[in-house]
N, C-alpha and C positions, 0 to 999 in steps of 0.2 A: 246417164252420167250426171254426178252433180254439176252445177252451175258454178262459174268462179268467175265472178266479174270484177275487170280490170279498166284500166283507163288508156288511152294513147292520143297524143299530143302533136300534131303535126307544127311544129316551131317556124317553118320557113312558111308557112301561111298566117300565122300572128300576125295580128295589126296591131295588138296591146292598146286596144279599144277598152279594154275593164268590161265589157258587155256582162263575161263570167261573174266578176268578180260582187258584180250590182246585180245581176238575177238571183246569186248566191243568197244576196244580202236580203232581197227580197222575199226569194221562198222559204228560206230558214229563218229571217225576223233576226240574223244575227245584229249586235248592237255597234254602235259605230267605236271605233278603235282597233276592234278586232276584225280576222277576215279568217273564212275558211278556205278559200281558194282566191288570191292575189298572182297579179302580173310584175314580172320580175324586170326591173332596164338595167342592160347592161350595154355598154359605150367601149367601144375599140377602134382603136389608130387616132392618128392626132392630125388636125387639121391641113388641108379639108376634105381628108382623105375620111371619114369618120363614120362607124356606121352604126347605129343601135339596133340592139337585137331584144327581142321580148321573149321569156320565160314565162308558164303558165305554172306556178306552184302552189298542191297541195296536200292533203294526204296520201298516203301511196299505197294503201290498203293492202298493209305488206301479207303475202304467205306467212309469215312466220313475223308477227307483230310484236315488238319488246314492250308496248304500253299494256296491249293485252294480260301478258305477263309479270308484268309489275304490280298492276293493279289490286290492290288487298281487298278489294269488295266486288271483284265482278263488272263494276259499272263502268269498265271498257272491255268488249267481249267482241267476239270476229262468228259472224254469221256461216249457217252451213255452204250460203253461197260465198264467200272469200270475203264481203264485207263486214269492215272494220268498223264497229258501231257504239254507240257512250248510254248510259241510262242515267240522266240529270236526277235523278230522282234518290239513289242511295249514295252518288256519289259524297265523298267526306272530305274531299278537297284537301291531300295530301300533296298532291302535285306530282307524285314520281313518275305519272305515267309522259310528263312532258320533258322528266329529264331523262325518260328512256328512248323518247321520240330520235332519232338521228337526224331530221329533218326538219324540227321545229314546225311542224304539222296543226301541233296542239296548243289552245290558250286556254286562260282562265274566264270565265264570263263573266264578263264587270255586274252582271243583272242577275243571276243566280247563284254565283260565286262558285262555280263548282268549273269539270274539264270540259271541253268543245274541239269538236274540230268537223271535217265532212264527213257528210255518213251515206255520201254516193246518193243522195237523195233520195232513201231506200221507203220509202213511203210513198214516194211516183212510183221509182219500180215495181211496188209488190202491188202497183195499177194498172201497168202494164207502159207506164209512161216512160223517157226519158228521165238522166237529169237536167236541172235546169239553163244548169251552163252550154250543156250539150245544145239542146233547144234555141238557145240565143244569140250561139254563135254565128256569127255574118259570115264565117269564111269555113266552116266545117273544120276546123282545125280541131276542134277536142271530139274524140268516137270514146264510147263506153259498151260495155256489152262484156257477152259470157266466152273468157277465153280459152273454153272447153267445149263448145260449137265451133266446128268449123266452116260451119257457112256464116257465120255472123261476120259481117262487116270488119270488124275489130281484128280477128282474126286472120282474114284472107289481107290484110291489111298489114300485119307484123308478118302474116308467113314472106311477103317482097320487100319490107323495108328493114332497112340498115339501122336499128333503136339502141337509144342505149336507156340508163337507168343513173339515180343519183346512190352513190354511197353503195356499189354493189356488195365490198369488203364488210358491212357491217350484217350480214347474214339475214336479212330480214327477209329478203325475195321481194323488192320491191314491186307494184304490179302497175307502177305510172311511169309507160314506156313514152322517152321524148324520140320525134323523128327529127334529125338536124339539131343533136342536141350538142350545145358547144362546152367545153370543161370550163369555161370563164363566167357561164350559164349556172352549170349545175354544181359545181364549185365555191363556197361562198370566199375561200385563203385564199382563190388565185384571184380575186380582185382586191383591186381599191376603192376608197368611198371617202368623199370629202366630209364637210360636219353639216352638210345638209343636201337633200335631194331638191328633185326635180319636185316643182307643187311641195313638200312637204321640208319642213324641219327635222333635224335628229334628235327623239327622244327616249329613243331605247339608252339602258343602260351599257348594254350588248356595245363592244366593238363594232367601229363600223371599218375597222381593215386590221390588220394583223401588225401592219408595221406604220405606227401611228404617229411616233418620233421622228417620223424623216429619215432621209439619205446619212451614214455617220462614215467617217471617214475609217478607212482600217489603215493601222498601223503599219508601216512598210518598213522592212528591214531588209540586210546586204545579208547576199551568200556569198560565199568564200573568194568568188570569181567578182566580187565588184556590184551583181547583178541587182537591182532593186527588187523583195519578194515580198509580198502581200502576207499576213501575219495568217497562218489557218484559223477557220473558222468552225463554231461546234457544229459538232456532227447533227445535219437533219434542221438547222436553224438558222438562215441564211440571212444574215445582218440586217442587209438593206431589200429585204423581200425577193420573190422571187426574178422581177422583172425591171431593168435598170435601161436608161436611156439619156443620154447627156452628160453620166456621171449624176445623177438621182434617180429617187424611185420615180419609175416610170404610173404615178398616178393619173396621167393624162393619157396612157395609152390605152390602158383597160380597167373601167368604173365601172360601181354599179350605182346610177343614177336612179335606181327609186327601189326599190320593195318595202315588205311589210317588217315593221320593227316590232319587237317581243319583248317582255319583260325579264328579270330575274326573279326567280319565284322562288327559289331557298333563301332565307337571307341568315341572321345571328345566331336564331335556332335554334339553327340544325348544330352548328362548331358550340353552342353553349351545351347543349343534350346530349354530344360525343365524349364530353369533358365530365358531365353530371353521373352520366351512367360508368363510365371508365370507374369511378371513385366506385358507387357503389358494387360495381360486379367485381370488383378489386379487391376491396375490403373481404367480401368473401369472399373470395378465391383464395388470400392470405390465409382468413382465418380456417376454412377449410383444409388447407396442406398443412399447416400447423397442427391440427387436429388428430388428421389420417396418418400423416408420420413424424410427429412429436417434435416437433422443429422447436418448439416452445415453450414453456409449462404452460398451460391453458387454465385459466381462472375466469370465475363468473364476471367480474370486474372489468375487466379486457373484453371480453366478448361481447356485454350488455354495451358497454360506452360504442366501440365499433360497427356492432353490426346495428346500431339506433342512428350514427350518422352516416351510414349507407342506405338506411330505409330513408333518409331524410333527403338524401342524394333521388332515391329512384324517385322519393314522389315530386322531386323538383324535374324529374327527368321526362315523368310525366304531364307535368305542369306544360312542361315546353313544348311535348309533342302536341299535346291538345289545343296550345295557343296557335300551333305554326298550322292548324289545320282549314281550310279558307269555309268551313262547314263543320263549328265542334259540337254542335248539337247531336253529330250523327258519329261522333268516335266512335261508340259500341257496335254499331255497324261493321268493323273490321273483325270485333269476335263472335256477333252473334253469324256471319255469312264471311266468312275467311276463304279467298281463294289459296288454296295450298303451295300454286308453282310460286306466288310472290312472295318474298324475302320481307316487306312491309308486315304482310300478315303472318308470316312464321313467328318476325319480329316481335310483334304484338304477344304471341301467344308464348314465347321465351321471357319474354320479360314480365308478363301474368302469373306465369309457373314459377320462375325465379322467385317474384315476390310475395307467392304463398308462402313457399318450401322454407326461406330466408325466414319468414315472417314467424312459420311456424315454430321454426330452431331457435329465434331469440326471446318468441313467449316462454317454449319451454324449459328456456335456461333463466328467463326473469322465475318464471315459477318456483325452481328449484332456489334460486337467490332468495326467494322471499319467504320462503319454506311452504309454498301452497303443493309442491311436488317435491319428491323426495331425490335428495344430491344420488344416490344410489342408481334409481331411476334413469335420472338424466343423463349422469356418467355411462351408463350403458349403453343407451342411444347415441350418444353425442358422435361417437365415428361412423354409424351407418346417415345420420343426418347428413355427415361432413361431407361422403363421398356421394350423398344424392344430392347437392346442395351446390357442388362444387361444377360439374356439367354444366348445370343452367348458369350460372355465375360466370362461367367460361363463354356461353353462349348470348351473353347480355353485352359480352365485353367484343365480341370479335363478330356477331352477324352484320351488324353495318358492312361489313366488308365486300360481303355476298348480296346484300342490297344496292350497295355501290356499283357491283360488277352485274346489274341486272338495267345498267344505266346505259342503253347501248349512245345515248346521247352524249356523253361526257367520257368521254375514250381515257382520258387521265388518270380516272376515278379507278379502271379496273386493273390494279398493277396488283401482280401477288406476294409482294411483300404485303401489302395492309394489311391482312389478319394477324402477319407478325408485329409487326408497329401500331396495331392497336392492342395487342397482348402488353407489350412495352410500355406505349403510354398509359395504362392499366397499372401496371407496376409500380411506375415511376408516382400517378398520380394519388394511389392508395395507399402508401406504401411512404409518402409525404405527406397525408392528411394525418394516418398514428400517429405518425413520428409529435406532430403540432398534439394532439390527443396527448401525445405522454406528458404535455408540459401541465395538466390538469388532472389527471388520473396516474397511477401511479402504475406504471403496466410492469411485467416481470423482464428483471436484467438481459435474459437470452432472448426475449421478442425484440428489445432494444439493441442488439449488437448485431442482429438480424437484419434491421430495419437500418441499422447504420452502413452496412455494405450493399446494399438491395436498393437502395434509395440514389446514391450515385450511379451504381453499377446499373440500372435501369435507366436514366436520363443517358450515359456514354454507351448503350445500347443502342435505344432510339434515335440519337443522334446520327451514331453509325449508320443505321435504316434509313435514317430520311435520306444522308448523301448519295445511299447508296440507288436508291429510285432515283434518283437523279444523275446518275450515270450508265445509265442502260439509254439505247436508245428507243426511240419513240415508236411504237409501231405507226401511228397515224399523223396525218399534220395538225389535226385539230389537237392531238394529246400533247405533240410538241409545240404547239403555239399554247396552249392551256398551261402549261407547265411555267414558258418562258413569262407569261403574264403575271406567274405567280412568284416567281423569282428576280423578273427582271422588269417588269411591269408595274400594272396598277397597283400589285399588292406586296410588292419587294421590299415594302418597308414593315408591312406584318409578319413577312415568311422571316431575313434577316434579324431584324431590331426586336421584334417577339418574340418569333419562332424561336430562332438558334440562340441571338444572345442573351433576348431574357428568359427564354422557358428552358436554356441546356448549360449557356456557358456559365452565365451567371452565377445558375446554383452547384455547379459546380466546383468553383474557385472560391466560393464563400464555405464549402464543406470540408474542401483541402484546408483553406487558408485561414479561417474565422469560424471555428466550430458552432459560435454563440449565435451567431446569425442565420442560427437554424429555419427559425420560422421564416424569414425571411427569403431563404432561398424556396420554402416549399410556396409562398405564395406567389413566386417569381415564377416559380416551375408551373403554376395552376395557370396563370396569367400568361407565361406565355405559349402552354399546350393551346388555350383557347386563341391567341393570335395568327397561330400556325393551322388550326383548322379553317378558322377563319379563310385565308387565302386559298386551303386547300380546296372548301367548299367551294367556291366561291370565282376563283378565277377560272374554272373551266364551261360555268354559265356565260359566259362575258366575252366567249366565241362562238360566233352566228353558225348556224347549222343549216341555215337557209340565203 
């Protein structure tokens, strides 16, 4: 039978000595900041009734691992024996495989700049050794072994004890079984956390609680009978946090006084190359349904000026992904060795295709412009280009979506509207850059009266979309506290004051009201697509996973 080794964690033998955490640090050479396996404190009841309890976290060398998956070069891969392993070596330091992590498992290596996390100390094993934490534990509280023996320790050991697991809903099959594992433990929403720990300071950027505002008073209103009633609150999102005691949050009943702090590792980006590629997979995609059923007259003129500031768009698009990569020497890495399940590496390979095919259709039609090819020629091609042209155009504009939902780390992320709301913002955002185009080129009457209903009618589209994700409820607490972060949070003034008013309402009331202030509303719209991605990215990093 093959081998499939797992971990189990007996918690009520923890001394939260760090022994793990330092032998770790030892035998793997990892660098100081980061940790592949750390001791978690969490504190409950309030004096002096008060007890701390220690958590041992770290990889969970899931059956079914979403970083594995993610991964567009291979270089997170899961062993025939169930371990979950990294190859520093091709890695290209995209970073998805840490926002697929659900447990925040995985960092960046300050010293190789590429991903890390435990790899079960598979270099002792395949000596016949332990791992090292195992080794150095004073109280035997961490067993490692094959949980498909069952005479292994490991084994006869879960077949009598009562385990549970972190995040079982997010389908990974985690294989790091805690014994006396508490939800306040393995939970990171149902605590609180002041703005610094035990020994250390807070310097993640990451939340350190959910409800960070403090205790807020809810509004009380009379029912018909006199009675004083507390005003409802939204569904899945409970004001003053889950836990209240004196009339506040009860932050002194259940902290977590120490664990390992994480960085954010998307940061502008990622919401600037959502924005970059929207335009250009837009543009053609216009210009293609124009083509394929005659939405337009179609002239060389039109088509050279647009599909030249879409090319201009992807190679910014490009620019960005290659800057945001923490290893860009090794971007070609994703085409020359593309793992197929991941969405990164399909990405790559949509967006290469895209900008051949694209590339080749506006040589072809500069050609015939310039008279190196013949108009006859080109008119003949020009619909079988349109309709292979237009696929990948579609595909440039909406896989983020399926990359997003390949994030089992950021629950917010995989809603299914996005493919439609980045269809939208595609419309909206391409569809406003012609329009600014016609003020310099002289494009034909019927693309412009096109481009005059398509232009609004796609911003009160998207706008529709966005409210609309936002009234479905949450499957997870992490997606509902990610959301409320982004709306009601850190980032409420990019989602409101960007988002909706400058990137929807805005250009909208100036296209009713002030025709003239065209250009003005499309750079209002670009400006605030990019604010509202911004939060979108961005605030669901900013909720701990650990």
């Amino acid at each position: 039978m093959t081998q499939n080794y797992g971990f189990l964690i007996d918690q009520s033998k923890c001394i939260g000595c760090h022994a793990c955490s330092t032998a770790c640090k030892s035998e793997n050479q990892v660098p100081l900041g980061v940790y592949r396996t750390w001791v978690k404190y969490v504190e409950t009841g309030s004096y002096p009734d008060v007890r701390r309890r220690f958590q041992v976290t770290r990889c969970n060398h899931c059956a079914n691992p979403p970083c594995v998956r993610i991964c567009p070069v291979t270089a997170m891969y899961q062993r025939d024996d169930g371990i979950v392993e990294f190859d520093p070596s091709i890695c290209i330091g995209c970073k998805s495989c840490m926002q697929a992590c659900p447990y925040d498992s995985i960092y960046l290596d300050p010293e190789t700049n590429t991903a890390a996390k435990c790899t079960f100390c598979a270099h002792r094993l395949d000596v016949g050794l332990e791992p090292a934490c195992v080794v150095v534990c004073p109280e035997h509280a961490i067993l490692a072994g094959d949980l498909n023996d069952p005479a292994s320790e490991i084994s006869r050991k879960l077949s009598t004890a009562q385990v549970s697991v972190r995040k079982p809903e997010q389908g990974t099959g985690p294989k790091l079984f805690y014994i006396n594992g508490n939800d306040w433990s393995l939970h990171p929403s149902a605590t609180q956390t002041h703005d610094s720990y035990v020994w250390a300071d807070k310097v993640t950027e990451q939340n350190v609680t959910a409800y960070e505002r403090g205790a807020i008073a809810l509004p009380v209103l009379k029912s018909k009978s006199g009675t004083p009633i507390r005003t409802p609150q939204t569904q899945g999102e409970p004001l003053n946090g889950p836990i209240q005691f004196g009339g506040r949050v009860a932050e002194h009943m259940v902290q977590t006084s120490y664990t390992a702090q994480h960085k954010i590792n998307w940061h502008w980006e990622l919401p600037a190359y959502l924005v970059t590629k929207s335009i250009a997979g837009g543009i053609f995609m216009l210009l293609s349904l124009g083509s394929m059923f005659n939405m337009f007259a179609f002239d060389s003129v039109t088509f050279l000026a647009a599909g030249f500031t879409a090319m201009v768009f992807m190679l910014i698009t490009t620019i960005l992904l290659i800057k945001d990569l923490s290893q860009p020497k090794r971007f070609l890495n994703i085409l020359l060795r593309p793992q197929w399940k991941s969405w990164v590496a399909r990405g790559a390979y949509i967006m290469v295709t895209f900008t051949a095919v694209a590339g080749l259709w506006w040589l072809l039609e500069a050609g015939a412009f310039w008279n190196i090819l013949t108009a006859e020629f080109v008119v003949g091609i020009r619909t079988i280009a349109a309709w292979i042209v237009f696929p990948f155009a579609l595909g440039v504009v909406i896989y983020t979506a399926f990359l997003l939902g390949q994030a089992e780390g950021r629950d917010m992320w995989q809603s299914n509207l996005l493919p439609f709301q980045l269809f939208t913002q595609s419309a909206m955002v391409a569809s406003g850059v012609i329009f600014v185009l016609n003020l310099f080129v002289n494009f034909p009457a019927d693309l412009t009266a096109l481009l005059t209903v398509l232009f609004p009618a796609s911003i009160a589209v998207n706008l529709l979309l966005t409210f609309a994700g936002k009234l479905n409820s949450f499957p997870t607490d992490t997606a509902m506290l990610a959301s409320r972060e982004m709306t009601h949070g850190k980032f409420r003034n990019h989602y409101w004051w960007g988002g909706i008013a400058l990137g929807h309402v805005i250009p909208l009331v100036l296209m009713i009201a002030f025709a003239p202030a065209l250009p003005v509303a499309v750079i209002a719209t670009l400006v605030g697509l990019f604010f509202y991605e911004y939060a979108f990215v961005m605030a669901p990093q900013y909720i701990p996973n650990s």
